[in-house]
C-alpha positions in Angstrom: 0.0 0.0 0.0 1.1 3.0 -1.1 0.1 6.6 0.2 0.4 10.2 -1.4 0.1 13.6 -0.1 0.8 16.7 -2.2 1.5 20.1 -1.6 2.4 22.9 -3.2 -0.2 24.2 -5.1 -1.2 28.1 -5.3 -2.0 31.1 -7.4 -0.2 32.2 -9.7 0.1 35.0 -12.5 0.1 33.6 -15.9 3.9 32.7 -16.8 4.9 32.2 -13.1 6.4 29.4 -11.7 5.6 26.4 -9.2 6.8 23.4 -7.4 4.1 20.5 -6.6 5.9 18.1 -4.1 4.4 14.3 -3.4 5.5 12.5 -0.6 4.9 9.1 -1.0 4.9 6.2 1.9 6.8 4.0 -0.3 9.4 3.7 -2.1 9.4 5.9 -5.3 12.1 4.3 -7.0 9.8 1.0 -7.0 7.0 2.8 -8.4 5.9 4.5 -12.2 4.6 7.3 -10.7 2.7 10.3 -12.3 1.0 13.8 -12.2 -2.3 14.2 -13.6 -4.4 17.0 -13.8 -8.4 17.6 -13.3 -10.0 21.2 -14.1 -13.4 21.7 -13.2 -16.1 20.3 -15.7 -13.5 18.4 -17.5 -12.1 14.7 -17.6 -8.8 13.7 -15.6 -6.1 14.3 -18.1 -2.1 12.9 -18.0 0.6 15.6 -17.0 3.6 13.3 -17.0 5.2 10.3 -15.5 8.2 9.0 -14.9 8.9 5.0 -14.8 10.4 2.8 -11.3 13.9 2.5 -11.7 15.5 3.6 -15.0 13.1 6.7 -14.5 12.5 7.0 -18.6 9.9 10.2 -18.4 7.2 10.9 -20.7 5.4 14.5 -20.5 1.5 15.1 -22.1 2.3 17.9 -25.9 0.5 20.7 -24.1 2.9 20.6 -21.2 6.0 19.5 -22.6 8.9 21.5 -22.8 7.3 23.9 -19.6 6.8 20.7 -17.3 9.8 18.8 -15.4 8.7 15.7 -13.5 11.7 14.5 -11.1 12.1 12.2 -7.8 14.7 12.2 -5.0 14.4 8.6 -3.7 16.3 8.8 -0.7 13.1 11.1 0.0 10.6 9.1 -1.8 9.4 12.3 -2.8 8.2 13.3 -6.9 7.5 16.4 -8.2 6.7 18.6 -10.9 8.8 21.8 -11.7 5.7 24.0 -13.9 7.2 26.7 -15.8 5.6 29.6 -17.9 2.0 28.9 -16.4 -0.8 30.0 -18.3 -4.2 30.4 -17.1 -5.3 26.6 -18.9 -3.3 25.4 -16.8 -5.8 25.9 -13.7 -6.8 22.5 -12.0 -6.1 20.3 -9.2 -3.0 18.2 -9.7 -3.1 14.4 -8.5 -0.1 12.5 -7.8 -0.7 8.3 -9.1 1.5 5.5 -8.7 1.2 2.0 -10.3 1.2 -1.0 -8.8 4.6 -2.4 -8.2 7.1 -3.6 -10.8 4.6 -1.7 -13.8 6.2 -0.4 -16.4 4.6 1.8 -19.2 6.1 3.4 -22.2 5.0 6.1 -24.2 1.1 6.6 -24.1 0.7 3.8 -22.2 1.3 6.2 -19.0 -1.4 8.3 -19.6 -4.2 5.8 -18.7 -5.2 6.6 -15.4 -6.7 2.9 -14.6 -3.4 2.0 -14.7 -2.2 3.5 -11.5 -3.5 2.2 -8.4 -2.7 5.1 -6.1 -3.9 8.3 -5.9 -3.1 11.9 -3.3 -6.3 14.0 -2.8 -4.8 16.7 -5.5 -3.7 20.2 -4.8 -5.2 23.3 -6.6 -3.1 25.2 -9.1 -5.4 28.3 -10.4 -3.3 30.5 -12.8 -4.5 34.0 -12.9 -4.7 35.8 -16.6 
């Protein structure tokens, strides 16, 4: 069993900057582990993920290049570096892991049945 809290959501002015932090209860090197994102009348959509042990990473086009998903294991902590917000970016985040020993490549990270653990999210609202 695996458990996730985030923090570090906020307001921001579009093209700002922000840190979202996961602490997980297990190990993260042992888990794929991924951010997605939910804004309000809208399906959960994939941010990024980044596979257990090799740690290949694989971002969703409308972030990449702005959006840096990273770990420290000897913290068992992920997060996401978000750069150059703009205002579609507004939504609670969720941090997801898989269940041990999955491995997914390419768009097969961004189905979220696939992870078996989920935070409660953290709001990111990016002011225009």
């Amino acid at each position: 069993q695996v458990q996730l809290v985030e923090s570090g959501g906020g307001l921001v002015q579009a093209g700002g900057s922000l840190r979202l932090s996961c602490a997980a209860s297990g190990r993260t090197i042992s888990y794929t582990m991924g951010w997605f994102r939910q804004a309000p009348g809208k399906e959960r959509e994939f941010v990024a993920a980044i596979t257990r042990s090799i740690g290949s990473t694989y971002y969703a086009d409308s972030v990449k290049g702005r959006f840096t998903i990273s770990r420290d294991n000897a913290k068992n902590t992920l997060y996401l570096q978000m750069n150059s917000l703009k205002p579609e970016d507004t939504a609670v985040y969720y941090c997801a892991a898989g269940r041990a020993l999955w491995v997914c490549s390419g768009n097969g990270c961004n189905d979220p049945t696939e992870y078996h653990y989920w935070g409660q999210g953290t709001q990111v609202t990016v002011s225009s």
